[in-house]
N, C-alpha and C positions, 0 to 999 in steps of 0.2 A: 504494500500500500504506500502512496506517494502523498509527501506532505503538501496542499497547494499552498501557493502564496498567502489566501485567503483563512485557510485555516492554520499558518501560520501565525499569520496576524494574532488570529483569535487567541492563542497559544499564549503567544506575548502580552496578551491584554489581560488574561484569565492569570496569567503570573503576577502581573502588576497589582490582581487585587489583593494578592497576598498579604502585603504590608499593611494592608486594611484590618485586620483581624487581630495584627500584633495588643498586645495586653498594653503597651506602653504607648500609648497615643503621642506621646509627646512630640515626636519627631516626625511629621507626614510624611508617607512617601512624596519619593521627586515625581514631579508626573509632568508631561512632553507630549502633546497631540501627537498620536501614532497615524491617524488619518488626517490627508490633506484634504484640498479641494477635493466635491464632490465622491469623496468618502475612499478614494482611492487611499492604500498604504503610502506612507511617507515612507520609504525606504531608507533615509537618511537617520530617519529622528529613531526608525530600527534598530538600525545599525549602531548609532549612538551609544543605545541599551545597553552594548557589550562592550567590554574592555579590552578589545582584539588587537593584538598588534599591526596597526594596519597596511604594511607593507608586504604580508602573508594572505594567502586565502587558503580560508580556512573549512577545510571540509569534514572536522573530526564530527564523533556522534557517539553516542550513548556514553559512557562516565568519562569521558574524554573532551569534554564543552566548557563551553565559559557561561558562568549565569548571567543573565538581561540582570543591569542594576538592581531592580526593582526586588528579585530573589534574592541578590547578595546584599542586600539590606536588609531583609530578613532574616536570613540564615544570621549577618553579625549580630540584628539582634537580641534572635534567641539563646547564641554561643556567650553571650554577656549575662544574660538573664542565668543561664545554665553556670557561670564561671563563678559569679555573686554569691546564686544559691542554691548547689545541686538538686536539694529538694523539690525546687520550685516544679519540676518535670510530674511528680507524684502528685502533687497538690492543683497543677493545674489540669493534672488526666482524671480526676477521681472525684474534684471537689468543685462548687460552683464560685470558692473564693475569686479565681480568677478567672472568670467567665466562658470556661470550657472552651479553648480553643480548638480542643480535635474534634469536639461535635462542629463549631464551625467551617472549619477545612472541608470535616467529608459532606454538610450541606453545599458548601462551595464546588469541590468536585463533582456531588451526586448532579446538579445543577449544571456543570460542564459536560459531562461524559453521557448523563442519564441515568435512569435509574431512583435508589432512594440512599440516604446516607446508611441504612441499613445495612447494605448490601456493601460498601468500602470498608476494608479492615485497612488498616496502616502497620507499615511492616516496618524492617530498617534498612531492607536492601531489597531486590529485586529476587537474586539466589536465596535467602531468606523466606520468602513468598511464596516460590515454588516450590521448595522443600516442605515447608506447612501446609499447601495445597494437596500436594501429592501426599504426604502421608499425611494424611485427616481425610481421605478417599476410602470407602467405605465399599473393598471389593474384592471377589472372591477367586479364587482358584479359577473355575471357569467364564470369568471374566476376562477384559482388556482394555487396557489404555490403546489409543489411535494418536499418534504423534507422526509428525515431519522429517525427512531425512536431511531438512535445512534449519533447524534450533540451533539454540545455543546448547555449548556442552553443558550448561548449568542445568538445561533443562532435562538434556538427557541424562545427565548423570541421578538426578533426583527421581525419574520414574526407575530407571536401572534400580537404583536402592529399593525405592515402594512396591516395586513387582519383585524381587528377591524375595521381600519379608512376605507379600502377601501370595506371593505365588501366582498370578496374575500372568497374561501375555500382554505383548509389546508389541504393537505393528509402527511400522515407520513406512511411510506414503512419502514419494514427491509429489509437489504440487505444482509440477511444470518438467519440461523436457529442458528447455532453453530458457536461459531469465529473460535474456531481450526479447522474448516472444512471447512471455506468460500475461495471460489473461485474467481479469478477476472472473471470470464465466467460468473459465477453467478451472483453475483452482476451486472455486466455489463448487463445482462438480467432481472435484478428483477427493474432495471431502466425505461430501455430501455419498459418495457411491461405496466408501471407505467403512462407512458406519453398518454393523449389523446388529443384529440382537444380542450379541455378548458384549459391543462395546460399552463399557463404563464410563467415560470419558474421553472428550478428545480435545487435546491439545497442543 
């Protein structure tokens, strides 16, 4: 799946609300029209967002990015909140002293993504996630997981574990012959025809 422009945008926008939520108002986030005239991206004032050095371009992605300001003002000023007073992490998960900020987040995301804040757990890492996914799967011997022969090793390695213990089968599907020629039709169908009555999951 390919990021457009437009849902970039959104991306960027949906980050910036981040600093809204922080517990300490004091400081507002910095905010810079992302749209110009007639609603088009500013591309510039985008770009701005990130602290890139700019004689590089920069194609990295996944923990290998730079945050839009708006995030790494956040991040410092939880990492200060956290430095002041360890606690503070227990007290704002559990307690309405400081105005529940993870109920706020996952209404924020259930609101971007869809869905309900019910349904988002927060994790601390992505390989984290999938490991509590996969073992908190609830399947048997003659079951199986349906996964991709294109994951990450994080992924595969965490059903490898969950199907050991549970005794489970593994199927691994491509979802395309050639990348520059894959289709979401396709894919969508080489899924979709993947699934039988023992599968348990697929991911």
């Amino acid at each position: 799946m390919t990021l457009g422009r437009r849902q970039l945008l959104k991306s960027l926008v949906a980050a910036s609300l981040f600093p809204a939520i922080r517990l300490d108002r004091s400081s507002p986030p910095r905010s810079r029209p992302l749209l110009g005239l007639g609603g088009d991206p500013d591309w510039l004032a985008i770009r701005d967002l990130f602290p890139l050095a700019p004689d590089w371009t920069h194609l990295s992605s996944f923990l290998f990015v730079s945050h839009p300001k708006p995030v790494a003002e956040a991040i410092d000023h939880f990492r200060k909140k956290l430095d002041s007073d360890p606690m503070w992490i227990e007290i704002a998960a559990f307690t309405d002293a400081e105005g529940r900020p993870f109920a706020a987040m996952k209404r924020a995301l259930a609101e971007y993504t869809g869905g309900t804040p019910a349904e988002i757990a927060c994790t601390s890492n992505t390989t984290t996630a999938l490991a509590m996914v996969y073992h908190g799967l609830r399947i048997r011997r003659d079951q199986e997981i349906v996964t991709t022969e294109h994951d990450h090793y994080s992924h595969h390695e965490s059903i490898r574990y969950a199907a050991a213990r549970s005794g489970c089968g593994v199927r691994y599907i491509p979802l395309f012959d050639t990348p520059a020629a894959a289709r979401a039709d396709q894919i969508v169908d080489r899924i979709a025809r993947a699934i039988t009555p023992a599968t348990r999951a697929v991911v």
